[in-house]
PDB file of N, H, CA, C and O in Angstrom:
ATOM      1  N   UNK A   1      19.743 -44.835 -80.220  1.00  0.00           N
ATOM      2  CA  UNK A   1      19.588 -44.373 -78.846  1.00  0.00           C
ATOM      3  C   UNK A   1      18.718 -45.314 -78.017  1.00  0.00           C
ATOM      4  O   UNK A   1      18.994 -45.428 -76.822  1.00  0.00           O
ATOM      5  N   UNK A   2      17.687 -46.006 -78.534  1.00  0.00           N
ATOM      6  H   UNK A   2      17.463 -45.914 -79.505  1.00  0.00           H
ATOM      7  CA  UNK A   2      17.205 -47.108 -77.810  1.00  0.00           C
ATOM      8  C   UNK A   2      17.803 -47.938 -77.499  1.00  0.00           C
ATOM      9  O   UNK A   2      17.033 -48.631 -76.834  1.00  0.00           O
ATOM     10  N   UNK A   3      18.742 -48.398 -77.522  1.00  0.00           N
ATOM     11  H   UNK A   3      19.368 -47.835 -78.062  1.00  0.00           H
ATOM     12  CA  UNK A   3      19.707 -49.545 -77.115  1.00  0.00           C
ATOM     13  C   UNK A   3      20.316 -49.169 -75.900  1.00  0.00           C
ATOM     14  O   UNK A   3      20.496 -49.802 -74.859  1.00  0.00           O
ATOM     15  N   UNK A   4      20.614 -47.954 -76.249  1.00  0.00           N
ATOM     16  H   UNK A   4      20.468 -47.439 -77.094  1.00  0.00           H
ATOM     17  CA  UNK A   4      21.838 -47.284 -75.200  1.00  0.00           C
ATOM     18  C   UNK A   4      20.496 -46.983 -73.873  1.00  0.00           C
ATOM     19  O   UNK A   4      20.861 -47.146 -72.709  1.00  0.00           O
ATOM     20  N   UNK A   5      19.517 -46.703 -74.044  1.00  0.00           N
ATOM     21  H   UNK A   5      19.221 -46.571 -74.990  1.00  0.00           H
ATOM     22  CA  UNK A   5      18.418 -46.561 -73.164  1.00  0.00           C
ATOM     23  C   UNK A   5      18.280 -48.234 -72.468  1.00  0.00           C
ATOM     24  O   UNK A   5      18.374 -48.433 -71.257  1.00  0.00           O
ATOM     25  N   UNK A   6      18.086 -49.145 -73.307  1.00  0.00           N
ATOM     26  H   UNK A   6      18.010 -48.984 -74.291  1.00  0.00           H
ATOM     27  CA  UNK A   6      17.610 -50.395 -72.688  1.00  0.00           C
ATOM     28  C   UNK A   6      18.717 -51.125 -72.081  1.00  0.00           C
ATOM     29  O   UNK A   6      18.458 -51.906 -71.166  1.00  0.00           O
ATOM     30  N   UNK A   7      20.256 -50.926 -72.588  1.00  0.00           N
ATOM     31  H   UNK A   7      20.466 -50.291 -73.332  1.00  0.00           H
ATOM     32  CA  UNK A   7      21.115 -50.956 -71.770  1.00  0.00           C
ATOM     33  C   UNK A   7      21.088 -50.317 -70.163  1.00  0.00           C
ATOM     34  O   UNK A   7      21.410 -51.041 -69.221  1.00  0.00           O
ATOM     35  N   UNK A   8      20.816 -49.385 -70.026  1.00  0.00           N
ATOM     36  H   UNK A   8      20.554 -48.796 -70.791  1.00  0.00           H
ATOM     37  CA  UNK A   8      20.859 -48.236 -69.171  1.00  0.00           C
ATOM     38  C   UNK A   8      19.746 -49.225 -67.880  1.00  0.00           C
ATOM     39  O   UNK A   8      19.608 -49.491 -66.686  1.00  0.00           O
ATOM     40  N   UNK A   9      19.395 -49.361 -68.752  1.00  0.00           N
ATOM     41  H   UNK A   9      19.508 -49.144 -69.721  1.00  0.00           H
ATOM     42  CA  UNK A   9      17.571 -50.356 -67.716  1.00  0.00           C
ATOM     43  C   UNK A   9      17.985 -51.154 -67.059  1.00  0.00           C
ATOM     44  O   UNK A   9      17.706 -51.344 -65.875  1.00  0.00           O
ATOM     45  N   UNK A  10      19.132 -52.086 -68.105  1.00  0.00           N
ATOM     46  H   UNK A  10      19.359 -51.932 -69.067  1.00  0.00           H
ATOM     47  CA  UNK A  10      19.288 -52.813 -67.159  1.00  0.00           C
ATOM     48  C   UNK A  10      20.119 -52.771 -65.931  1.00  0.00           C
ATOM     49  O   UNK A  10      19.842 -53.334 -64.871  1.00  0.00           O
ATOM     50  N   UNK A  11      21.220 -52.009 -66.193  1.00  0.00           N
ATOM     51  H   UNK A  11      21.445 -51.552 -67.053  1.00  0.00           H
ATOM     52  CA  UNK A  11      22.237 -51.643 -65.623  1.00  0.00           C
ATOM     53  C   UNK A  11      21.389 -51.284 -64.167  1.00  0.00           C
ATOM     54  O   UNK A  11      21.475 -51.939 -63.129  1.00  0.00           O
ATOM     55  N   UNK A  12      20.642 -50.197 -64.362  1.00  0.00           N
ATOM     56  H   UNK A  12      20.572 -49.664 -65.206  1.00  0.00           H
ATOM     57  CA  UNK A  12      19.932 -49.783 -63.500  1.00  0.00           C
ATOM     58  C   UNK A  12      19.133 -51.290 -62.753  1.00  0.00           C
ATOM     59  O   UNK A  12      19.229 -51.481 -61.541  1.00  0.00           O
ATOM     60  N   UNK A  13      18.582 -51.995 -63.414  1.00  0.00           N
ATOM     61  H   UNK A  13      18.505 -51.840 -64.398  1.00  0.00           H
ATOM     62  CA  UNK A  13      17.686 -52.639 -62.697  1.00  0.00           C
ATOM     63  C   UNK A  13      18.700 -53.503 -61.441  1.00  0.00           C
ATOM     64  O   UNK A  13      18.682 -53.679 -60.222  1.00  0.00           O
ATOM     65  N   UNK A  14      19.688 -53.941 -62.829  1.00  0.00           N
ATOM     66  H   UNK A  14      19.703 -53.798 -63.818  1.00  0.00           H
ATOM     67  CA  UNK A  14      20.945 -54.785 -61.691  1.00  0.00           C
ATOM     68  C   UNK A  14      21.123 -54.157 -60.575  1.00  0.00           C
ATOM     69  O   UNK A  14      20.840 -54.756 -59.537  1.00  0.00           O
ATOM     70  N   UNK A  15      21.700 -52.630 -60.506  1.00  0.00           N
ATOM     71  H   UNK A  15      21.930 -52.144 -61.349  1.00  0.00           H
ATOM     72  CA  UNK A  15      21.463 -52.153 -59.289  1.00  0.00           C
ATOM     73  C   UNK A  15      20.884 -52.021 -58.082  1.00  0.00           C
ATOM     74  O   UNK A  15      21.165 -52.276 -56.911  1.00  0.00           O
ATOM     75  N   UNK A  16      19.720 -51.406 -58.884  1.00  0.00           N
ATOM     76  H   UNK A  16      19.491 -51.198 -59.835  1.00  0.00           H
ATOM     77  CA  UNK A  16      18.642 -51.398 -57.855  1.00  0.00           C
ATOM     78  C   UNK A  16      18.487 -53.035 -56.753  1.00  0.00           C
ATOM     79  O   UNK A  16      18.422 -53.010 -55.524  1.00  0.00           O
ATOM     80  N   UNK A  17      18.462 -54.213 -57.545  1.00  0.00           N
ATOM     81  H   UNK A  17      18.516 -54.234 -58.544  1.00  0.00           H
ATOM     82  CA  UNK A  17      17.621 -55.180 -57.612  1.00  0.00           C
ATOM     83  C   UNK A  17      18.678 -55.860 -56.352  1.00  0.00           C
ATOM     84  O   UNK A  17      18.337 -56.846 -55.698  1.00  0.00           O
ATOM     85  N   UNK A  18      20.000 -55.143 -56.154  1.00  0.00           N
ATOM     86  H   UNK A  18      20.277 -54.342 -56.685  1.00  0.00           H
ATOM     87  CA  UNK A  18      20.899 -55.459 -55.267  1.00  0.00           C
ATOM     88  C   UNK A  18      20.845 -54.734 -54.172  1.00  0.00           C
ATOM     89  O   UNK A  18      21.497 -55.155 -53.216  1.00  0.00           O
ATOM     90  N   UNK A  19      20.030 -53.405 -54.001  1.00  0.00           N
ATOM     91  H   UNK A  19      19.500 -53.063 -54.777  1.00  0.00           H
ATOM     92  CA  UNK A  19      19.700 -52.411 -52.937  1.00  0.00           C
ATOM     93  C   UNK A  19      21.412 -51.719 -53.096  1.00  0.00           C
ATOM     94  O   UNK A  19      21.985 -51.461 -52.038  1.00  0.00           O
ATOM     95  N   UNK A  20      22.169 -51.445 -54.449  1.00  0.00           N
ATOM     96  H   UNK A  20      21.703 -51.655 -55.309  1.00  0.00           H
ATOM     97  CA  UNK A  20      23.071 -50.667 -54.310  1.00  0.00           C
ATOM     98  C   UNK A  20      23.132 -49.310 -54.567  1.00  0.00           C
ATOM     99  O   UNK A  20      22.669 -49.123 -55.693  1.00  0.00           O
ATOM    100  N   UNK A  21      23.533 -48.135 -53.982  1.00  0.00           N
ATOM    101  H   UNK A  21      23.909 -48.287 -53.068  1.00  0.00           H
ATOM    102  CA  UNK A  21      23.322 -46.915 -54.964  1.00  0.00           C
ATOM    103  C   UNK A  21      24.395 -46.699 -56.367  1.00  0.00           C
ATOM    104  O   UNK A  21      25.178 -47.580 -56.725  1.00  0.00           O
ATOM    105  N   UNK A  22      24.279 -45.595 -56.938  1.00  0.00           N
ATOM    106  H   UNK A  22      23.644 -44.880 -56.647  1.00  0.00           H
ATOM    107  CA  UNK A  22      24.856 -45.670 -58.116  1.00  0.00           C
ATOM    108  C   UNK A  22      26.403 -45.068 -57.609  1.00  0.00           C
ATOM    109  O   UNK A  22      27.397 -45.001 -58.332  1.00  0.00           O
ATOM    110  N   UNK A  23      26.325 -44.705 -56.347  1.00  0.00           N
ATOM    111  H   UNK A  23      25.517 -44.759 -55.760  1.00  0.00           H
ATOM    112  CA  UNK A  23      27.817 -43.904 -55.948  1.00  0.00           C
ATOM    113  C   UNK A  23      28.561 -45.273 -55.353  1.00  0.00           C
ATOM    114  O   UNK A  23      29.781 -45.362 -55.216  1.00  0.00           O
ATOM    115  N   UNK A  24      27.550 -46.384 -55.004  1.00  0.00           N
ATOM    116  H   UNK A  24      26.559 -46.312 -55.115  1.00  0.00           H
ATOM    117  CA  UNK A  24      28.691 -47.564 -54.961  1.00  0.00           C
ATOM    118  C   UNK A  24      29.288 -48.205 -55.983  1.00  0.00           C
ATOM    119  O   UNK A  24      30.454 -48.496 -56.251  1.00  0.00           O
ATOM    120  N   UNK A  25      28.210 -48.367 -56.512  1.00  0.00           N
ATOM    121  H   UNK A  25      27.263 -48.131 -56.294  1.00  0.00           H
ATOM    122  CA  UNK A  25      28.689 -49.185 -58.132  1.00  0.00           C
ATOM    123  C   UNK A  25      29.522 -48.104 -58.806  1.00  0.00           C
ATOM    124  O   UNK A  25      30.392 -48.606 -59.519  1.00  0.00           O
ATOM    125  N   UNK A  26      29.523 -47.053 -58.799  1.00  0.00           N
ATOM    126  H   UNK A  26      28.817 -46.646 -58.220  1.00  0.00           H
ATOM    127  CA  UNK A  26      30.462 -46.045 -59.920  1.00  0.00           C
ATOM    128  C   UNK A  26      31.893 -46.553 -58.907  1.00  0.00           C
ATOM    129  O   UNK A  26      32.626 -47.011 -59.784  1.00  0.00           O
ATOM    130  N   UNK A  27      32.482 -46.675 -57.887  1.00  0.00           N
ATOM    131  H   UNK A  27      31.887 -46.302 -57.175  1.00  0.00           H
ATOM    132  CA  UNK A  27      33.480 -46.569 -57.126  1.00  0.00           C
ATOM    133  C   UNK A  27      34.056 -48.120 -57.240  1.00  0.00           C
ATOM    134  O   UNK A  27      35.219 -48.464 -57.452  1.00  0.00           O
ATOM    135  N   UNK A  28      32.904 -48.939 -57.037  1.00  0.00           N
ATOM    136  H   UNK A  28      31.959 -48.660 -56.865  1.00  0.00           H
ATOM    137  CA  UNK A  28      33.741 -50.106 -57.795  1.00  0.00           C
ATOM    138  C   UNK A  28      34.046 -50.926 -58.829  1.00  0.00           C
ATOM    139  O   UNK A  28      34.734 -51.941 -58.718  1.00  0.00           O
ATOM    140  N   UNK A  29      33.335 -50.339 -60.289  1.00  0.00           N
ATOM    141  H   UNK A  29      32.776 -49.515 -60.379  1.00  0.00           H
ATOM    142  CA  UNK A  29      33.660 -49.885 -61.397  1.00  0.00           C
ATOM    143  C   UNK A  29      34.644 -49.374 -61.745  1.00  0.00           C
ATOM    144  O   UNK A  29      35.178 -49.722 -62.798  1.00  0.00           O
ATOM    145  N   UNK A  30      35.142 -48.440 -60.988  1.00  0.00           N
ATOM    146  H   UNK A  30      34.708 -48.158 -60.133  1.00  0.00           H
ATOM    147  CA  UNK A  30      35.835 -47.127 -61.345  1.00  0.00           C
ATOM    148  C   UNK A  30      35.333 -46.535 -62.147  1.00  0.00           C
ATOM    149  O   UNK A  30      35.760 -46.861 -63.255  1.00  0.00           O
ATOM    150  N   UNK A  31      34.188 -45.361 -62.189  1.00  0.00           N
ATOM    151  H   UNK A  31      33.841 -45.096 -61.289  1.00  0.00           H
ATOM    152  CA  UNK A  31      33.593 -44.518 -63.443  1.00  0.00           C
ATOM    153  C   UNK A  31      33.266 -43.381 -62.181  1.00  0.00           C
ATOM    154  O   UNK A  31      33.323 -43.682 -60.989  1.00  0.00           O
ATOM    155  N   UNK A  32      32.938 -42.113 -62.666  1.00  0.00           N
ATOM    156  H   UNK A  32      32.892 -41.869 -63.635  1.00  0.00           H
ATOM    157  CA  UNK A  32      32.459 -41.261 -61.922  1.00  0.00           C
ATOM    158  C   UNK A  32      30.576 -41.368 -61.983  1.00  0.00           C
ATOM    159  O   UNK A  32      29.823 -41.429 -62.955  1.00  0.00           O
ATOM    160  N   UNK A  33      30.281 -41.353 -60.435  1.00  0.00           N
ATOM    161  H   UNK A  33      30.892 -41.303 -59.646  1.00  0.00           H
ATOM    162  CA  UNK A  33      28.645 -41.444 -60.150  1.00  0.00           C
ATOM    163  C   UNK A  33      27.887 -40.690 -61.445  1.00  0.00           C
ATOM    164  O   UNK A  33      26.938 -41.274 -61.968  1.00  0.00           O
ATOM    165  N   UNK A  34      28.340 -39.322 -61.976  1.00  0.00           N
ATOM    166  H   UNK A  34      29.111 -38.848 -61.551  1.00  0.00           H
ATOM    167  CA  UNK A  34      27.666 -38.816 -62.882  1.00  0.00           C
ATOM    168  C   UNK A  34      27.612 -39.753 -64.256  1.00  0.00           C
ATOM    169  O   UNK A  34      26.614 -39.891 -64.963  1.00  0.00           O
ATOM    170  N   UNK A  35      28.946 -40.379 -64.479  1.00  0.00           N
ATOM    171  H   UNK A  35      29.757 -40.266 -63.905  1.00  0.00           H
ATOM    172  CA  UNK A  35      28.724 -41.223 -65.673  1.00  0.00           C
ATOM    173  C   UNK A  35      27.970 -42.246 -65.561  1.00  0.00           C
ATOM    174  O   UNK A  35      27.018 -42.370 -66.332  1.00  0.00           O
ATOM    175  N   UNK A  36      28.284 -43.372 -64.396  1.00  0.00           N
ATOM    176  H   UNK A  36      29.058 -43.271 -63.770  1.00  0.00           H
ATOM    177  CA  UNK A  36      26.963 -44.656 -64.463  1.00  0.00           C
ATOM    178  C   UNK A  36      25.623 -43.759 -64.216  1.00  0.00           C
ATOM    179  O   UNK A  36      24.584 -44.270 -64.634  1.00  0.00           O
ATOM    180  N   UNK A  37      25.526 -42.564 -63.627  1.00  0.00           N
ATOM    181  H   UNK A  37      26.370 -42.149 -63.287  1.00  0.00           H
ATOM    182  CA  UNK A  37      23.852 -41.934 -64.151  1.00  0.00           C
ATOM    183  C   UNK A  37      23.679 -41.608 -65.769  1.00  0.00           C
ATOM    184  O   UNK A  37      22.642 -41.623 -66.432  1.00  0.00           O
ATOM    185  N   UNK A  38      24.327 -41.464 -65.968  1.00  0.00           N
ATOM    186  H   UNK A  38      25.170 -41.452 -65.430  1.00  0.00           H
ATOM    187  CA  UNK A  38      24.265 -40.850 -67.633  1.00  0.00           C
ATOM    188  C   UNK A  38      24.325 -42.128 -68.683  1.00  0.00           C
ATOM    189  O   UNK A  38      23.825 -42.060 -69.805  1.00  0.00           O
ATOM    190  N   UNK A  39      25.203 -43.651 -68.026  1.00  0.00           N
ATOM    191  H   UNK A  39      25.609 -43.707 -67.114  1.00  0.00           H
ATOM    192  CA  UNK A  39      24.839 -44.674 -68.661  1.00  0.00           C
ATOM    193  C   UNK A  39      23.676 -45.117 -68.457  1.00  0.00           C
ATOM    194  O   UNK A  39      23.203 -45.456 -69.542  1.00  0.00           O
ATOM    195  N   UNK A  40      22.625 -45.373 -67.222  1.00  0.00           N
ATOM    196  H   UNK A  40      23.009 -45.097 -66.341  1.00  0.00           H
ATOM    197  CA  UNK A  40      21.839 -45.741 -66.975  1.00  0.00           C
ATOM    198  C   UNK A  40      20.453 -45.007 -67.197  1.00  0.00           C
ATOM    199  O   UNK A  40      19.369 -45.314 -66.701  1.00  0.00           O
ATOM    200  N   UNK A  41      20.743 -43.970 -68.056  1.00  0.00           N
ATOM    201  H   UNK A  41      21.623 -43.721 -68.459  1.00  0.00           H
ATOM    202  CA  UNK A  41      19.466 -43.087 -68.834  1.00  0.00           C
ATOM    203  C   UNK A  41      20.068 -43.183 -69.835  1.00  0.00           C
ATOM    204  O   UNK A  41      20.792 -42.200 -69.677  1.00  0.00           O
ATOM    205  N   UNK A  42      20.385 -43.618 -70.841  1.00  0.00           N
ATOM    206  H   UNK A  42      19.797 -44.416 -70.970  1.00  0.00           H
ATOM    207  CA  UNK A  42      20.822 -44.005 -72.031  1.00  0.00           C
ATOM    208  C   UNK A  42      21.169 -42.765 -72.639  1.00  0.00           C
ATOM    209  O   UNK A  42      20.640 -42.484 -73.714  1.00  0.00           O
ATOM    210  N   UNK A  43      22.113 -41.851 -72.025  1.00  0.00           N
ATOM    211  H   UNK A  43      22.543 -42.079 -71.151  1.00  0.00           H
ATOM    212  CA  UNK A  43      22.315 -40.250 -72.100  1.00  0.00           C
ATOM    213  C   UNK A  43      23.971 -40.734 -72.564  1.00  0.00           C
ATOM    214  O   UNK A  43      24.344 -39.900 -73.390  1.00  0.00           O
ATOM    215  N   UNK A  44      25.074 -41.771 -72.324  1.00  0.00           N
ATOM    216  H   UNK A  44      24.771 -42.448 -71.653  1.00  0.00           H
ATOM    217  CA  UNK A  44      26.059 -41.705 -72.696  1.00  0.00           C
ATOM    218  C   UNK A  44      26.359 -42.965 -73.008  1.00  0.00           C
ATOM    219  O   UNK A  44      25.837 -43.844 -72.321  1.00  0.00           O
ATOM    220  N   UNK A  45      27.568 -43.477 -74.481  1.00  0.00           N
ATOM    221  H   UNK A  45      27.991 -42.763 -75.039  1.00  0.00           H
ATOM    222  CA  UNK A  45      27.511 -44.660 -74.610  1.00  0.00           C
ATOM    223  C   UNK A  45      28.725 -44.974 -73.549  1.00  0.00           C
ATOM    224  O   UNK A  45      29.298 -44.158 -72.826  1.00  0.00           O
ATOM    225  N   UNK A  46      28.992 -46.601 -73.677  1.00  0.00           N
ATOM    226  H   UNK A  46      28.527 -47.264 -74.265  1.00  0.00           H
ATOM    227  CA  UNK A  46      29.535 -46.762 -72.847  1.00  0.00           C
ATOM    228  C   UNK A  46      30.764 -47.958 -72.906  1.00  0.00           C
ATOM    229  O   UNK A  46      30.364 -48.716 -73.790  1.00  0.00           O
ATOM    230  N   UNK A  47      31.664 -48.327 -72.549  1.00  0.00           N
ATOM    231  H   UNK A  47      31.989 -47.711 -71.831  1.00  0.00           H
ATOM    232  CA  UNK A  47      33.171 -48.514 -72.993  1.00  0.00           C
ATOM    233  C   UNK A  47      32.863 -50.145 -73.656  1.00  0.00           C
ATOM    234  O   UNK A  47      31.671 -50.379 -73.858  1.00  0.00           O
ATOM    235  N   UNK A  48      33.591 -50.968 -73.909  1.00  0.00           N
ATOM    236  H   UNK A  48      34.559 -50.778 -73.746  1.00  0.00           H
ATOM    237  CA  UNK A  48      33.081 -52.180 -72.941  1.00  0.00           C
ATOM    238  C   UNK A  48      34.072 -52.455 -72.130  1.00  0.00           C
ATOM    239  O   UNK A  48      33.951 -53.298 -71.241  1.00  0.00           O
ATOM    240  N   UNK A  49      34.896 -51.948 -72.286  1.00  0.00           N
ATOM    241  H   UNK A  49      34.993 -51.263 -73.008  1.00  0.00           H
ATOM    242  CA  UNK A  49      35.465 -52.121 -70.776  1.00  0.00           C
ATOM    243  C   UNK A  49      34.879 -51.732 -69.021  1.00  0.00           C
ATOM    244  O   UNK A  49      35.061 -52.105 -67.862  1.00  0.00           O
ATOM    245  N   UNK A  50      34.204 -50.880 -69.702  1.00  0.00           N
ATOM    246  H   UNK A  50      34.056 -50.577 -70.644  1.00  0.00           H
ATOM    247  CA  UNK A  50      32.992 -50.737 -68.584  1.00  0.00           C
ATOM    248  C   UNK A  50      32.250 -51.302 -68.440  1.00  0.00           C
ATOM    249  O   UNK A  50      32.052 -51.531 -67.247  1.00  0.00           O
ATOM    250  N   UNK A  51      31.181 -52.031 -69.513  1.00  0.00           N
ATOM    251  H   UNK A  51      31.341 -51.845 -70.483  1.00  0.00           H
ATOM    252  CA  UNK A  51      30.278 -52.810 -69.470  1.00  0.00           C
ATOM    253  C   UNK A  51      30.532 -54.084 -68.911  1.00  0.00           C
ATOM    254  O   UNK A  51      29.571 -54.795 -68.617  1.00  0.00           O
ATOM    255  N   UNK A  52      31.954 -54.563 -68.681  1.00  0.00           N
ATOM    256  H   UNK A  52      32.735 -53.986 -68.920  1.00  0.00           H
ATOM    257  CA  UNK A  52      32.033 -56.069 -68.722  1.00  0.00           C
ATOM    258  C   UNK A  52      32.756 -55.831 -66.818  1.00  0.00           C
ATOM    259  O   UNK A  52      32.669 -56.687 -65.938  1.00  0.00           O
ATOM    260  N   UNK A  53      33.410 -54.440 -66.668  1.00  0.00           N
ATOM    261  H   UNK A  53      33.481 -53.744 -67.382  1.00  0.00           H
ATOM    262  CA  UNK A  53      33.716 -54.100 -65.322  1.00  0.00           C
ATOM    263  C   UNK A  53      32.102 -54.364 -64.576  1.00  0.00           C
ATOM    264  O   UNK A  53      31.855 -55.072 -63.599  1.00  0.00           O
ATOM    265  N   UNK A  54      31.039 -53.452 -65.491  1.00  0.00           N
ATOM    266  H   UNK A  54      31.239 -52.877 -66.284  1.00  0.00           H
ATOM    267  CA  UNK A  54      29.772 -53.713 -64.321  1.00  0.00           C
ATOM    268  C   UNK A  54      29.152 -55.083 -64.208  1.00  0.00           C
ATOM    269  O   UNK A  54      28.479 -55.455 -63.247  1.00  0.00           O
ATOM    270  N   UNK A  55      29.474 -55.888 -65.408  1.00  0.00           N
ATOM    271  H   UNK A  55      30.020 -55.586 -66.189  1.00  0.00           H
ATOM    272  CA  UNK A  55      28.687 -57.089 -65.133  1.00  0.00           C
ATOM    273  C   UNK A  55      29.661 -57.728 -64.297  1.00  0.00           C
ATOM    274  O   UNK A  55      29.217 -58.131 -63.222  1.00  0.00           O
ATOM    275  N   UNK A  56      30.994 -57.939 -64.544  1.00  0.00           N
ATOM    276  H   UNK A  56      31.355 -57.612 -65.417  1.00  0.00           H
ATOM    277  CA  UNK A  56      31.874 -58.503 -63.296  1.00  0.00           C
ATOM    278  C   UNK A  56      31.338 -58.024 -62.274  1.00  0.00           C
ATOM    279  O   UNK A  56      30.727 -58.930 -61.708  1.00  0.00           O
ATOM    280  N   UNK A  57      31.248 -57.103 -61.757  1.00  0.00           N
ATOM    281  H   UNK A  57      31.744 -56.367 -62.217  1.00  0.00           H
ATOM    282  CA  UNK A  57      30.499 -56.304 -59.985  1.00  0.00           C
ATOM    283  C   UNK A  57      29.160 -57.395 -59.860  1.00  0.00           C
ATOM    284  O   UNK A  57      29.141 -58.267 -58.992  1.00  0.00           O
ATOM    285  N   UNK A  58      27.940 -57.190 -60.957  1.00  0.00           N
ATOM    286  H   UNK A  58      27.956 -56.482 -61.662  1.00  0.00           H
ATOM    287  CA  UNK A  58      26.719 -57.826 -60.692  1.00  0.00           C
ATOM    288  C   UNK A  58      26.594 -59.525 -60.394  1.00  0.00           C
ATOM    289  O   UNK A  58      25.746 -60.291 -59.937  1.00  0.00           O
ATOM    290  N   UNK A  59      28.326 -59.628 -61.082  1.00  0.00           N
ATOM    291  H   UNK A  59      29.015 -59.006 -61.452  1.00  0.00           H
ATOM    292  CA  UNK A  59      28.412 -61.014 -61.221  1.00  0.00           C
ATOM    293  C   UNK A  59      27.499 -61.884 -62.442  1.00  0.00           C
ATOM    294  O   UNK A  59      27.095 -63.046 -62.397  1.00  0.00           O
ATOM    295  N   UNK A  60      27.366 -60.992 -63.386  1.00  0.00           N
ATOM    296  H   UNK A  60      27.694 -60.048 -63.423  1.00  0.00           H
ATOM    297  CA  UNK A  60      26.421 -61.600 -64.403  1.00  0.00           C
ATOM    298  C   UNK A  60      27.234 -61.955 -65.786  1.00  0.00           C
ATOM    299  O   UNK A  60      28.455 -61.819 -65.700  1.00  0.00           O
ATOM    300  N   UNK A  61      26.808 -62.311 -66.814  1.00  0.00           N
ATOM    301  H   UNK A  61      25.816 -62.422 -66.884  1.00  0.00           H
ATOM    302  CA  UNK A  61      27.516 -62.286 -67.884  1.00  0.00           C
ATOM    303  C   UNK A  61      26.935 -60.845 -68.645  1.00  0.00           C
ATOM    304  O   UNK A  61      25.789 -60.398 -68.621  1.00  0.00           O
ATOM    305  N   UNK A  62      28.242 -60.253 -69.374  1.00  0.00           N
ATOM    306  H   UNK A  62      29.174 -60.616 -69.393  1.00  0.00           H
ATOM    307  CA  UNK A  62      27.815 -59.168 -70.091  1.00  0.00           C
ATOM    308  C   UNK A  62      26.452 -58.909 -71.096  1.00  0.00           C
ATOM    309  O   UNK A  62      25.821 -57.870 -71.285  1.00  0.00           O
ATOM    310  N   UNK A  63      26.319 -59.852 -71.484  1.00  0.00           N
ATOM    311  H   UNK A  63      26.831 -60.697 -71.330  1.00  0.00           H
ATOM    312  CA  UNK A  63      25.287 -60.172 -72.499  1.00  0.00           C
ATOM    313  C   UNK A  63      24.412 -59.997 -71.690  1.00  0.00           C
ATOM    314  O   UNK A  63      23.450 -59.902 -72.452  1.00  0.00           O
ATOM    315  N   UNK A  64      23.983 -59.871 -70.621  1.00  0.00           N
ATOM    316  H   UNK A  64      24.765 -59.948 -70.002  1.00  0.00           H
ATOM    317  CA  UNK A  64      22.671 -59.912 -69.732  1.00  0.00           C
ATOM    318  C   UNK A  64      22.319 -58.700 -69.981  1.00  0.00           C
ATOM    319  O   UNK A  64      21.175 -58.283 -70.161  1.00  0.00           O
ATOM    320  N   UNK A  65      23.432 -58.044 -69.996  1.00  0.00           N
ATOM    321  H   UNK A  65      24.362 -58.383 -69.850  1.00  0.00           H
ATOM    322  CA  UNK A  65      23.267 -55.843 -69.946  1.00  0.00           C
ATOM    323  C   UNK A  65      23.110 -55.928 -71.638  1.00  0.00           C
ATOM    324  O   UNK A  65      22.825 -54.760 -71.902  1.00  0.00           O
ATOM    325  N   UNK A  66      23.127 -56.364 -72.404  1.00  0.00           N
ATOM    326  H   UNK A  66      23.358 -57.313 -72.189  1.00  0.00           H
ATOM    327  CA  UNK A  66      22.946 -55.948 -73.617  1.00  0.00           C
ATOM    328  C   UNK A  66      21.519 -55.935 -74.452  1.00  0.00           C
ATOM    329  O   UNK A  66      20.927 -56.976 -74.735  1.00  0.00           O
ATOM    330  N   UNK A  67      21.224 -55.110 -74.676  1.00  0.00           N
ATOM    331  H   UNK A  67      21.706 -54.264 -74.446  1.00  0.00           H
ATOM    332  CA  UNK A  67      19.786 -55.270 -75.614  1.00  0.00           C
ATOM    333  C   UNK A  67      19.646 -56.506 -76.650  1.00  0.00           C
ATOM    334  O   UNK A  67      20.527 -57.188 -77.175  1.00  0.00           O
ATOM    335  N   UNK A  68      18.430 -56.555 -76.749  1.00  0.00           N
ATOM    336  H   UNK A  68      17.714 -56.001 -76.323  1.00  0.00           H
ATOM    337  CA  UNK A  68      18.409 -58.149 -77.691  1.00  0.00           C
ATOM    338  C   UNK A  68      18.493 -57.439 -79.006  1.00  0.00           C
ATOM    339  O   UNK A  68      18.514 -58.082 -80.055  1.00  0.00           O
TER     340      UNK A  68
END
């Protein structure tokens, strides 16, 4: 569950760190707002097809969102 938490951090931080809310990023993702909240408290795991959809959005490489 710590992983899925420090995942969540970052996800979150990417967000934040862009001034986006989580109802934008869930919409251009495609995930529902409740799920990127529930990824980003390390409350649900998460696809990688999702994971690599959000780092495409942040424009980062996936590995950035991944715990060491």
């Amino acid at each position: 569950m710590e992983r899925l938490r420090e995942l969540g951090s970052r996800v979150r931080d990417a967000r934040t760190g862009r001034g986006q809310t989580q109802a934008e990023v869930a919409k251009a993702v495609g995930v529902h707002r409740t799920h990127l909240s529930a990824i980003e408290s390390g409350g649900e795991n998460i696809t990688v097809g999702t994971l690599y959809r959000i780092a495409d959005h942040f424009d980062i490489p996936a590995s950035q969102l991944l715990p060491d």
